[in-house]
C-alpha positions in Angstrom: 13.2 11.4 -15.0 15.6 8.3 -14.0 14.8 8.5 -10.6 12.5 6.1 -8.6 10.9 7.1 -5.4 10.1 4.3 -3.2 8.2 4.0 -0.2 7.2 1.4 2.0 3.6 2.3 4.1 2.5 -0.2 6.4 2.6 -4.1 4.1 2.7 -2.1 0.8 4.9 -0.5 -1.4 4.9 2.4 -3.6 7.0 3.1 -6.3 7.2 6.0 -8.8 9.1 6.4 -11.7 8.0 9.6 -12.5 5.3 8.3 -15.1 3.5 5.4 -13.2 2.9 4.7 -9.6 2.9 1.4 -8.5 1.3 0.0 -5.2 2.8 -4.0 -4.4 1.5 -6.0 -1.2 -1.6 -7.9 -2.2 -4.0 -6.7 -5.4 -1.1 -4.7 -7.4 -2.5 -1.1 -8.6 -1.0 1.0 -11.5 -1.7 4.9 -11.5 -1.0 6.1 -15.0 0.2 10.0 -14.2 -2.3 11.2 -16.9 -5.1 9.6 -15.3 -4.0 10.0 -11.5 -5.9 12.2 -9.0 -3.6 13.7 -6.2 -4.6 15.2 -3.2 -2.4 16.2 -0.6 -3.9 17.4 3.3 -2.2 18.9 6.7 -0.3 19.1 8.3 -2.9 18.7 11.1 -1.9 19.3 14.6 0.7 16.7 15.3 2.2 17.4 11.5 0.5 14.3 10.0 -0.5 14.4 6.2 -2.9 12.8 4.4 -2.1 11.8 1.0 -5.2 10.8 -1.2 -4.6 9.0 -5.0 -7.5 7.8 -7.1 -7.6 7.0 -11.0 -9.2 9.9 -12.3 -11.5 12.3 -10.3 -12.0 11.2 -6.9 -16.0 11.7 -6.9 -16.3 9.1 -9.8 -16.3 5.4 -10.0 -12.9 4.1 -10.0 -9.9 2.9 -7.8 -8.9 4.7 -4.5 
């Protein structure tokens, strides 16, 4: 994939290269895809999502 998806969510950005996501704007994170936990919600009533990442499974110690 040579594609880089970039976002910008309130004083952080995201970036994703297709194998690691990256999270800039104070402590810098780094979400390996093999070890990333996605979980996507909604849309609720006003068509808001909520997108959850954690390093592994969510109900285990870790980064959220």
């Amino acid at each position: 994939m040579g594609d880089e998806i970039t976002t910008t969510i309130g004083r952080k950005l995201y970036s994703f290269d297709g194998r690691v996501l990256e999270i800039f704007g104070g402590d810098v994170c780094r979400f390996h895809i093999r070890h990333m936990y996605l979980r996507v919600t909604g849309p609720d009533r006003k068509g808001k999502r909520t997108v959850e990442i954690s390093h592994g499974r969510p109900e285990l110690p870790g980064g959220r």
